[in-house]
N, C-alpha and C positions, 0 to 999 in steps of 0.2 A: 865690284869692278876688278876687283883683286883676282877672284877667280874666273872670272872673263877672260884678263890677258892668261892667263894659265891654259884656258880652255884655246887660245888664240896659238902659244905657243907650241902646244902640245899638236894643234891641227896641222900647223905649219910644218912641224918635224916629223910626224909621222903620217897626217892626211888621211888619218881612218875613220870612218863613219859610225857614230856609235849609237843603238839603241836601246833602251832600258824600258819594259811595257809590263804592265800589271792588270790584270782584270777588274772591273771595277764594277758593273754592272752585265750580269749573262745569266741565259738561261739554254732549252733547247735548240732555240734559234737564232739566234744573236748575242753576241759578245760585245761589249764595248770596254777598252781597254783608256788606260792613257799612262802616261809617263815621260820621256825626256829621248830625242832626239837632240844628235850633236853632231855636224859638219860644217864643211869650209861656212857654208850661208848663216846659220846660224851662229856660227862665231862670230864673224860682221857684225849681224845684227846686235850681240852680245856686247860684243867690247863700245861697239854707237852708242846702245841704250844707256850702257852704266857710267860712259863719260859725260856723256851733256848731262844725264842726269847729277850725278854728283858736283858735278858743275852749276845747273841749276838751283841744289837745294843750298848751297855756299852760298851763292846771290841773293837767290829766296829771302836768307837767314836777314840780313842787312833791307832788302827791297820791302817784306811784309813787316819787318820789328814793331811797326804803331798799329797794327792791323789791328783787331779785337778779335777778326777770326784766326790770329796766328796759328792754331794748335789744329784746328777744323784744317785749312790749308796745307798742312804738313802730313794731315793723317789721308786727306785726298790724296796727295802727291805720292806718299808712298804706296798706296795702293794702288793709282793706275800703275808706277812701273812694278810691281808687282805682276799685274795683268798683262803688261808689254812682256815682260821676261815670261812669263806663262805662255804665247801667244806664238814665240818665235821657238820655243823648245817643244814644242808641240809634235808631237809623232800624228796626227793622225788630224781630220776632216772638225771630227765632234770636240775634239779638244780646242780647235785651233777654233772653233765657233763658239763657244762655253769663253773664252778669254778673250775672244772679238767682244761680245756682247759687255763683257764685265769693263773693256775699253772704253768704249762708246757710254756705260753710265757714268764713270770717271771722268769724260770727257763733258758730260752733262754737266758734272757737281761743280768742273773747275772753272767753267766757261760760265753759270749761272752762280760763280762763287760769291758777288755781290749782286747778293736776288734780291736784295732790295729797291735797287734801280730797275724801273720797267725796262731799258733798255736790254742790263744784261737776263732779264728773266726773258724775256721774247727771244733773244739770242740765243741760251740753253735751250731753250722750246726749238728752237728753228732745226737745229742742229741735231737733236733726238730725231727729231722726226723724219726730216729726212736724211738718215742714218738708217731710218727704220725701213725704208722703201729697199735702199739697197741690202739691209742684211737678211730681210724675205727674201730678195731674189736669190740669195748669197745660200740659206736654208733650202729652199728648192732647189738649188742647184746640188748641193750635196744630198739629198736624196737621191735625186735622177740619177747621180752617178753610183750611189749605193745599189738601186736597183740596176743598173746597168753593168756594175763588178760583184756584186755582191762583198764589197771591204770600204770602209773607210781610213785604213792605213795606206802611208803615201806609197808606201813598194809595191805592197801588194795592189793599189786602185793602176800604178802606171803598168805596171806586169800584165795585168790582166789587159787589162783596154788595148793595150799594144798591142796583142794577140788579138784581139777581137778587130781590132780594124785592118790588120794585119791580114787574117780568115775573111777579111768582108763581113763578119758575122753579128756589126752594128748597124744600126740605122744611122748613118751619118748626120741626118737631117735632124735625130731627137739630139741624140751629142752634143752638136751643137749648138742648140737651143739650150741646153743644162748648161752647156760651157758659158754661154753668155749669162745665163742667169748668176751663175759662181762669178763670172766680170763683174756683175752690177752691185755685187759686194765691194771691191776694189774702188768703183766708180764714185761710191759716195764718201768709203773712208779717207780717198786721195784727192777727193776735191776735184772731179775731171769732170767734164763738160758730158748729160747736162744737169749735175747733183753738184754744182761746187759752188752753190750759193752762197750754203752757212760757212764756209770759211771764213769771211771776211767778217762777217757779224760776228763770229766767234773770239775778235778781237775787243771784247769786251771785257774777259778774264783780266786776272794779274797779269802781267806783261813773261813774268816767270813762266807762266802757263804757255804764253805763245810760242817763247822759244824753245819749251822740251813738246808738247804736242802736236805744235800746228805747223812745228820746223825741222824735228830731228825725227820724232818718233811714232806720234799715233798715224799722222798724216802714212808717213811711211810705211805702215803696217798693208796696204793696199798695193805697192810695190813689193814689198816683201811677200804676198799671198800669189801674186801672179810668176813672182820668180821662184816661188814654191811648189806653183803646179805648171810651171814650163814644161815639163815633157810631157802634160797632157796638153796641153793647148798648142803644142807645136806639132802635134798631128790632126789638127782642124785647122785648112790652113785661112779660111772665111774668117773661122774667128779670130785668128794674130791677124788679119786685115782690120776687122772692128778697132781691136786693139789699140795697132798704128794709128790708125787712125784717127780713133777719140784723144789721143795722148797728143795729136800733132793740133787738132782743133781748140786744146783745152790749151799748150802753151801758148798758141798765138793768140788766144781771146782773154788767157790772163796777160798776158804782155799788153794787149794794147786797153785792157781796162786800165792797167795800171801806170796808163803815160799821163793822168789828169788827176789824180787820187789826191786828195790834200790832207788826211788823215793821215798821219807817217805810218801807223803800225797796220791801217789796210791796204796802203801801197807795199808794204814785205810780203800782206799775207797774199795777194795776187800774184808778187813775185812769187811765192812760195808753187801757187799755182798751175803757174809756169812753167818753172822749174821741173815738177811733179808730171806732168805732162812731155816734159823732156826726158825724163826717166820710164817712161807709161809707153811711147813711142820709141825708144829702144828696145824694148821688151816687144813690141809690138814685131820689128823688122827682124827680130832674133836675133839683136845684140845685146846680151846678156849681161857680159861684161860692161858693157858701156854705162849701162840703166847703173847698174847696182853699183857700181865706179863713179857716176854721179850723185848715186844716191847716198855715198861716204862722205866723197867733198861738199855736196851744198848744202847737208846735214851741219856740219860745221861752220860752217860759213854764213849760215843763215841764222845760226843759234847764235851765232859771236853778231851777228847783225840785229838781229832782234833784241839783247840781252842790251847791246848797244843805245838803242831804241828805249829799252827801258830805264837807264843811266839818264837820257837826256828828259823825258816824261818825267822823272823823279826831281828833276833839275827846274826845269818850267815850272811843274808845279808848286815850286816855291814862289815863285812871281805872280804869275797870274792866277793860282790859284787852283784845287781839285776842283776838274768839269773837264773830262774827255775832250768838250768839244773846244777847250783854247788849250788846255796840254798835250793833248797829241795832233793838235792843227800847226802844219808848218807855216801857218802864216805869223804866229807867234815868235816862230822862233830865226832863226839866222843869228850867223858869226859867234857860234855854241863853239866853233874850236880855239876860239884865242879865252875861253874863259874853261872850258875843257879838253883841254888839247889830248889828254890819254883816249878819252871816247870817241874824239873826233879822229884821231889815230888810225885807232883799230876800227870804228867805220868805216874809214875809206880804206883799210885794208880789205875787208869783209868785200866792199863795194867792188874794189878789182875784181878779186877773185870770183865774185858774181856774175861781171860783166865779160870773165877770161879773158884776162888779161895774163900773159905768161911771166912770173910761171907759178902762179899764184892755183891753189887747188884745182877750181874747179875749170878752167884752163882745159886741162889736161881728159877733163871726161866729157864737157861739153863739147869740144873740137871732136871727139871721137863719133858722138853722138852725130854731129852735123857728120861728116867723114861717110858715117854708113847708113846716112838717110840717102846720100847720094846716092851711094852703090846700089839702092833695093831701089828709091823710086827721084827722079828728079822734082818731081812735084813737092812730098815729103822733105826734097835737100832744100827749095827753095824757105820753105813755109818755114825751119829749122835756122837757114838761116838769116830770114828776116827777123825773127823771132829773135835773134843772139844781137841784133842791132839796138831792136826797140826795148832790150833790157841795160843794153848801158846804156841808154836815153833813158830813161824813165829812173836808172839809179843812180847818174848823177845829179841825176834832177833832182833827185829827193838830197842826196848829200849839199849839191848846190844852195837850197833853201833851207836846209834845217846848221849847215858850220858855216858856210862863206856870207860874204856879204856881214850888213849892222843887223845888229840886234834888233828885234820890232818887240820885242813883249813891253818893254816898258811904254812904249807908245799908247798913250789912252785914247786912241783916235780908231784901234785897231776893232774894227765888228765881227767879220767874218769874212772867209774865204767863200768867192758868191763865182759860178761859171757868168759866161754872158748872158748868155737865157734866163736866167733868175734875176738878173738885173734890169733886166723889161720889164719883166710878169711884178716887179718889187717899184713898176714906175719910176727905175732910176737913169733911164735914157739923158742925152742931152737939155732934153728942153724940160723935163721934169728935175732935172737937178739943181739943187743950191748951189751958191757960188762958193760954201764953204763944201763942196766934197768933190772928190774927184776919184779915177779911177786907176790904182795903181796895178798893171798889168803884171809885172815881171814875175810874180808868182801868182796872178790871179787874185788878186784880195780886193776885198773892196775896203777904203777905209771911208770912215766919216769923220772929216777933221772937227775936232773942237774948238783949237785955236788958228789963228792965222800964222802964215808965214812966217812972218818974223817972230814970232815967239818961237817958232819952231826953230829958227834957225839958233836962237839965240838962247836955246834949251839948257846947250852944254856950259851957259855962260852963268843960268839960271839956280836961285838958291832952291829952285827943288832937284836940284842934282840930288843932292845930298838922299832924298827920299826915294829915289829910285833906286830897283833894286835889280839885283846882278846873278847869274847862275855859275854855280860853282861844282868843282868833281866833286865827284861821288866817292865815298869811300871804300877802304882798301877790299872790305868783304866783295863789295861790285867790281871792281879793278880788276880784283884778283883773276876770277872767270875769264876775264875780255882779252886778261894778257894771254890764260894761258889757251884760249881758244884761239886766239894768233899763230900760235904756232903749227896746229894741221891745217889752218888757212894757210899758210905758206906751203908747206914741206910735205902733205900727206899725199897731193897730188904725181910727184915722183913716183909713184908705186904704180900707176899707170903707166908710167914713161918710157918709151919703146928704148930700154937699155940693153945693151947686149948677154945673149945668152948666158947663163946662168947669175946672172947680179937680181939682183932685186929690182920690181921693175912688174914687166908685162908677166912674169911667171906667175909672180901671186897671184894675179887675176885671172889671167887666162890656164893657164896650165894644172893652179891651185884648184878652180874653181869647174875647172872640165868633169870631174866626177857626180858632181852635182847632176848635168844637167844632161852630160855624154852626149851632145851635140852643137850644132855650130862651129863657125871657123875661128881657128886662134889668130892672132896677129902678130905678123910677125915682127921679132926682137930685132932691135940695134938699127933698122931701116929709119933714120934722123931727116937723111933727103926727101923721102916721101911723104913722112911726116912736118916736117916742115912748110912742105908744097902744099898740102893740103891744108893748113893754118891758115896762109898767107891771107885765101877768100875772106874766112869768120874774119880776120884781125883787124882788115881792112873795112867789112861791115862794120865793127863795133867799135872802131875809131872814129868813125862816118857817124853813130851815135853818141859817143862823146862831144863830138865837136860839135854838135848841134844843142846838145844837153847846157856843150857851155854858152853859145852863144847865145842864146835863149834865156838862161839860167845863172851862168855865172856872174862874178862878180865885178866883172867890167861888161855887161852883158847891152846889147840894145837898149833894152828897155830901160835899164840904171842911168844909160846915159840919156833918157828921155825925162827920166824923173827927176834927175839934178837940175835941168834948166828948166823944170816947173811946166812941162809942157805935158797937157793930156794926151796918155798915149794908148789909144782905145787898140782893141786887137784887129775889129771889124777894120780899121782903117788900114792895115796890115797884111791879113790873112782874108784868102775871099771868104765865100759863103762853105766852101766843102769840106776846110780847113775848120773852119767854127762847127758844123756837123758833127767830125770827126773828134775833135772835143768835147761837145758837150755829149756825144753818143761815150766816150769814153768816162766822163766825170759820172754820168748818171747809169756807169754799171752797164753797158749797152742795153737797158732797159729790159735785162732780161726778168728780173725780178719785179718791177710793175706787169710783166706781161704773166710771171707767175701769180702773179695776186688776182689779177683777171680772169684766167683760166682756172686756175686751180681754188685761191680762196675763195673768190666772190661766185663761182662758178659751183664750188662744194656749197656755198649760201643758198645760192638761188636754187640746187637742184632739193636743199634739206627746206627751203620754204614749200617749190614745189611738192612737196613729198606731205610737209604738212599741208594745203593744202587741199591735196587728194585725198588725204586721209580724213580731214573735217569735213570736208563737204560729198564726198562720194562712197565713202565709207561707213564713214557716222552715219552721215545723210538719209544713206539705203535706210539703216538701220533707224535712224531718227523718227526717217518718213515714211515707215509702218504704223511705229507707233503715233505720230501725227495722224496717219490714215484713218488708225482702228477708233483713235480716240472722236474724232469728227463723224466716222459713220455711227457710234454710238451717240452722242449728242443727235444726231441727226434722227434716227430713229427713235429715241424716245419723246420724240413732241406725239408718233404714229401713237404710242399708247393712250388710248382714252376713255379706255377701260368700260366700253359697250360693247357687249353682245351684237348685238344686229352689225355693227360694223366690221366686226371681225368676221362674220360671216359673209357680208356681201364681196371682202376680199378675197376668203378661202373660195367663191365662188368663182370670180374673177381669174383668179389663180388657174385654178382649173381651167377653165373654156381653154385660157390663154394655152393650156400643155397640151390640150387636148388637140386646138388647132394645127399646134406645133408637128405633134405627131403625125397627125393628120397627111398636110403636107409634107413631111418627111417622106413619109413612106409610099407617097406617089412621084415622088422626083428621084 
């Protein structure tokens, strides 16, 4: 980290590009080199990777201490950022694919790091694999381009090409087909629509794992490859259309998965999705800056949100006990900040700065994003910024139910968080129900009372006080991280901020980072009026999601005040039928992933039974049903032996006539 910032200062003061390349493999016809590329982008990535990381492994230290894999989880850890820091200094195609690949196994060990649990082993499975779809396209694509420049180095690959499209002297048409093949690596590493399955399932790891891979760094690695080959894909221009594209479809579809999510750490990882897709659609419209300006602040913000996350997991856990599905279900939890108020803190700092709220990080990159969706497409500004609404819904949602409001863990009534759909299909309707359960809406839970009313009421009066039990901070090793990951949640976003010429501000990014990519328009410095006018819209949207977040959600909320006066307060009575749709299509993952298991696993089923099958019966078969043939006309013929003379003869007679006829008539027709 140390020589990160060095690497950071040094780019900053002098802005030269350095590269360092060694032969490693060559002969007649091919060299393959690798070594150490150093500019403005790679410094970013540098200084990101080694602060959340060293940040992470401090939290780690205190979060894994009772683990029995301590020492396995430490040597995983440092070897994927190993691989990250490998990946981003990368000079060339074959390298930067050699420390993809060693990512993505990393990725595998941390996320299946409790392979014991079927859960997290299907999760690591899920996650390899399709990882695996996009780093084949991702291999093919660096081919085509080798064959197409003859280099897999980044100067020499855009040097060339740029003259070759320049001369007309490409096929456009293959181009761009390798181009998107080199996207569909991005596609599955950043979770973008339609490979961003395994993100969410990959919230099965240590919670440490979440917030350095699935928040700050590996995810990122797929924004980082696309802002790596920006000046080749910004001379296709079909393909920055895909681009934009998939990035605007992926954060509006993680955004409204993630408005019903009741597992708190797969409600961030959709946010993260989101987000990602926010960053994916910059890049997309060639705003460069903006993507990779996001991609500093919600790196931050989501790692202090996540880490956060796993503070109050650690905290639950003491109550209700290790099982994923009551410690990180927010129906467990509420009013975690009058008993952790540091976590609860810094989450709802985390939460602004998510939601941009000014002038809190990501504030500052997200408006920019929205700002030049407008400019390239109306379509893309709107989609951008409904998108920026239904995340401060969906995140104080999640704040609203896991610090405000009472406590539910100690409640032994508490079953599970059930949508309404599953309360049908579970025959829990009106008329199927006891008079001892009811259905408390305000976060969706279903509870099944044990006692009555008045015991309930009269709980806190009751000598099992005493035996309930209460969540308490986390210690200083956790703390420590959350504070100091508050502080580029606040203040890192400034360095965006349209300050006036030469201060700090719009230069670093745009000005700093213009060598890189030596295209696109800079924005201009010190204009506060324009920028401000162009705020107003998003701020306006995402206050428009808060206040709905709260009423719904908060702690004076509808529903609270339905459930104090002991009145069932169903949603169906509420909300019409498009409303409940819209929910349950949102709780159940827009059913993208049962319609994957359709198509793809039961579909790879039925074509491997078909296949056996063909193979037992048409194959074999053929083959079977010779030797069945020969064997039957053998039985069959040996009853004709009967070993006389005279009979053998009146057949070989027979025989005859019969050829003789044959010929006979042949040879007059």
């Amino acid at each position: 980290m140390i020589f990160s910032f060095n690497i950071l200062w040094q780019q900053t003061n002098g802005n030269t590009i350095y590269r360092y390349l060694w032969s490693w493999i060559f002969n007649n016809e091919i060299d393959f080199k690798i070594g150490f590329l150093i500019d403005p982008l790679t410094s970013i990535m540098l200084v990101l990777i080694t602060t959340v990381g060293v940040l992470v492994m401090i939290y780690s230290d205190s979060y894994m201490s009772y683990d029995q894999g301590y020492v396995r989880f430490f040597a995983y850890l440092s070897l994927f950022t190993a691989s990250m820091l490998g990946l981003v200094l990368s000079p060339n195609l074959i390298q930067i694919y050699i420390f993809w690949e060693l990512v993505g196994m990393c990725s595998y060990l941390l996320i299946g790091f409790w392979f014991t649990r079927p859960s997290a082993a299907n999760a690591c499975q899920k996650a390899f694999v399709t990882n695996r779809i996009g780093d084949f396209g991702l291999l093919l694509g660096i081919l085509g381009f080798y064959w197409i420049t003859g280099s897999f180095e980044f100067e020499t690959l855009f040097k060339r090409f740029n003259e070759l499209v320049s001369n007309n002297e490409v096929n456009l048409y293959f181009a761009s087909f390798c181009a998107l093949l080199l996207f569909l690596g991005p596609i599955a590493k950043s979770a973008q629509f339609p490979l961003h399955i395994w993100l969410p399932d990959a919230m099965e790891g240590p919670t440490p794992i979440s917030a350095l891979i699935h928040a700050a760094t590996m995810v990122a690695a797929g924004i980082f490859l696309v802002a790596r080959l920006f000046p080749l894909f910004q001379l296709l221009p079909f393909v920055m259309t895909v681009i934009s594209w998939v990035g605007a479809i992926t954060a509006f579809l993680g955004a409204t998965i993630a408005l019903a999510q009741t597992d708190l750490k797969k409600g961030l990882a959709y946010s993260t999705m989101s987000q990602l897709g926010y960053m994916m659609l910059a890049l997309g419209i060639g705003s460069y800056q903006a993507g990779l300006f996001h991609l500093i602040t919600h790196a931050y913000s989501k790692a202090l949100l996540f880490l956060g996350s796993g503070s109050v997991i650690h905290s639950v856990e003491s109550i209700v006990g290790y099982s994923p599905n009551k410690c990180q279900n927010m129906a467990f939890m509420g009013g975690l900040r009058k008993y952790m108020p540091i976590t609860g803190i810094t989450f709802l700092l985390g939460t602004f700065s998510l939601c941009g709220i000014p002038p809190f990080a990501c504030f500052w990159s997200k408006d920019e994003i929205i700002t030049d969706s407008w400019l390239h497409s109306s379509t893309l500004g709107w989609i951008s910024l409904i998108t920026a609404g239904l995340t401060a819904f969906y995140m104080f949602r999640i704040y609203f139910l896991t610090f405000e409001g009472d406590l539910r863990a100690n409640l032994n009534n508490v079953a599970f968080i059930y949508p309404l759909s599953i309360g049908k299909e579970l025959n829990l309707d009106k008329k199927n129900r006891k008079k001892n359960e009811f259905v408390l809406n305000k976060s969706d839970i279903f509870f099944e009372t044990t006692q009555n009313e008045k015991q309930k009421e009269n709980l806190s009066f009751s000598s099992d006080t005493k035996k309930l039990k209460y969540p308490k901070e986390s210690d200083n090793k956790m703390l420590f991280p959350l504070l100091i990951l508050t502080l580029p949640t606040l203040f890192i976003g400034f360095l965006g901020a349209p300050f006036p010429e030469g201060q700090i501000g719009s230069d670093l990014l745009s000005q700093w980072l213009y060598p890189v990519f030596k295209s696109g328009e800079e924005i201009a410095s010190g204009n506060w009026l324009e920028f401000g006018l162009n705020a107003i819209n998003s701020l306006t949207v995402v206050c428009s999601g808060i206040f709905i977040a709260f009423i719904l959600y908060g702690p004076i909320s509808l529903f609270s005040q339905n459930l104090e006066k002991n009145v069932e307060f169903s949603l169906e009575k509420n909300l019409n039928s498009f409303f409940s749709f819209i929910y349950n299509w949102s709780y159940f993952r827009g059913y993208i992933d049962g319609y994957y298991n359709i198509v793809f696993v039961k579909g790879t089923r039925l074509l491997a039974q078909s296949l056996s099958f063909f193979d037992e019966w048409v194959i074999d078969g053929f083959v079977n049903g010779f030797g069945i043939l020969t064997f039957f006309e053998g039985e069959s013929l040996k009853y004709l032996e009967g070993g006389r003379i005279s009979f053998y003869l009146f057949g070989l007679v027979v025989g005859m006539i019969i050829l003789l006829f044959i010929g006979f008539f042949g040879a007059m027709f």
